[in-house]
C-alpha positions as CSV (number, residue, x, y, z in Angstrom):
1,X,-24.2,-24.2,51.7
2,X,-23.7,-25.5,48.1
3,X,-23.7,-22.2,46.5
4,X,-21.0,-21.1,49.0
5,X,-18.4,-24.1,48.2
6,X,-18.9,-23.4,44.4
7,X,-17.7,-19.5,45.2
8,X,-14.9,-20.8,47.0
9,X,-14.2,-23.2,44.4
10,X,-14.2,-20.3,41.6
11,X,-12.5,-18.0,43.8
12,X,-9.7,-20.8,44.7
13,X,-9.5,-21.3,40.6
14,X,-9.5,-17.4,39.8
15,X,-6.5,-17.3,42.6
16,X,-4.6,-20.1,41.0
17,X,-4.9,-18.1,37.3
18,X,-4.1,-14.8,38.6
19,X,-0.6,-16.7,40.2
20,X,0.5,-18.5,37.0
21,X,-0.4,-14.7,35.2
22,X,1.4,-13.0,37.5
23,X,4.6,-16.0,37.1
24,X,4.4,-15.9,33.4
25,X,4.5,-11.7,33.7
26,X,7.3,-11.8,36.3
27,X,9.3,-14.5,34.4
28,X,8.6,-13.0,30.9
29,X,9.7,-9.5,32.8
30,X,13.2,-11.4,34.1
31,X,13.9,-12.7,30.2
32,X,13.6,-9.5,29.0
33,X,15.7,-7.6,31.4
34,X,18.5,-10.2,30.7
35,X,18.1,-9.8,27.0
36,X,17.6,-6.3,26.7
37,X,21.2,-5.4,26.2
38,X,21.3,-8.2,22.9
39,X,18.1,-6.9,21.9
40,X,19.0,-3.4,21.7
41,X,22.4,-4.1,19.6
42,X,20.5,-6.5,17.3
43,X,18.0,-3.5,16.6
44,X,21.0,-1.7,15.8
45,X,22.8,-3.9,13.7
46,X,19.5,-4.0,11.6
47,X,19.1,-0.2,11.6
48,X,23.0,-0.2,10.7
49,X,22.9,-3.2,8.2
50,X,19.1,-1.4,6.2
51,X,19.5,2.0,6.8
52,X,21.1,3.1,3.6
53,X,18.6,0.8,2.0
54,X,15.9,2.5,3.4
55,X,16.6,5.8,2.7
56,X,17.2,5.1,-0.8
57,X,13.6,3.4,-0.6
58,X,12.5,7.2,0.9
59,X,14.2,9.1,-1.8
60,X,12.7,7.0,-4.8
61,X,9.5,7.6,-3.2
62,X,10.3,11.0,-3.0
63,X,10.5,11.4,-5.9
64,X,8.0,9.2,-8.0
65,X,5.8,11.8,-5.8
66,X,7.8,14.4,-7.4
67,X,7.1,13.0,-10.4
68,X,3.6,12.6,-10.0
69,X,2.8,16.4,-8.7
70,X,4.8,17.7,-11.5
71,X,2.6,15.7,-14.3
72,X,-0.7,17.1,-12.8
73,X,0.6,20.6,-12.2
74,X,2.2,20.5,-15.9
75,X,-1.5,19.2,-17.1
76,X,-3.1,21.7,-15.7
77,X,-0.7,24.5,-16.1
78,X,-1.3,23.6,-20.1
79,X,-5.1,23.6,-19.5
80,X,-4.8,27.2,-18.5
81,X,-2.6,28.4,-21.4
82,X,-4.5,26.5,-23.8
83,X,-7.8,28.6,-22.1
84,X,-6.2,31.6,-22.1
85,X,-5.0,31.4,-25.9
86,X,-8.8,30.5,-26.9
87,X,-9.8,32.8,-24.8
88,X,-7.8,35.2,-26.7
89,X,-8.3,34.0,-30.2
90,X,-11.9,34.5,-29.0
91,X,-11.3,38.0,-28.3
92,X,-9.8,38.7,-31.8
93,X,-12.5,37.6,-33.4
């Protein structure tokens, strides 16, 4: 008999916690809805306001990567020639 009043008693607290989860969804689910309208034009004021800021952030990136493929390609690009020549001078001999 003891055991069964402490199941009830969890199952009456498990009730109650599912009811406030399901108010806090439901009321969380109204805010939104009422906001969404503000929350989509403040999204695209920011978009509107960083936009050309973050594409010039994309192009400097851009091109430091440029940059950075062009050193190793130059390097090794030299490498070769500079093989080739001894190779060459090699041959000469």
């Amino acid at each position: 008999m003891l055991l069964k009043k402490d199941l009830k008693g969890i199952c009456d607290i498990l009730i109650k916690e599912y009811e406030t989860i399901i108010g806090v969804y439901n009321s969380l689910s109204e805010i939104l809805k009422n906001a969404e309208e503000e929350i989509l034009n403040n999204f695209d004021n920011i978009q509107k306001t960083y936009s050309k800021e973050l594409f010039f952030q994309y192009i400097i990136h851009l091109n430091l990567l440029w940059k950075k493929w062009h050193m190793r390609h130059i390097k090794v690009l030299k490498s070769k020639k500079l093989l080739d020549m001894k190779n060459k001078v090699v041959f000469f001999k």
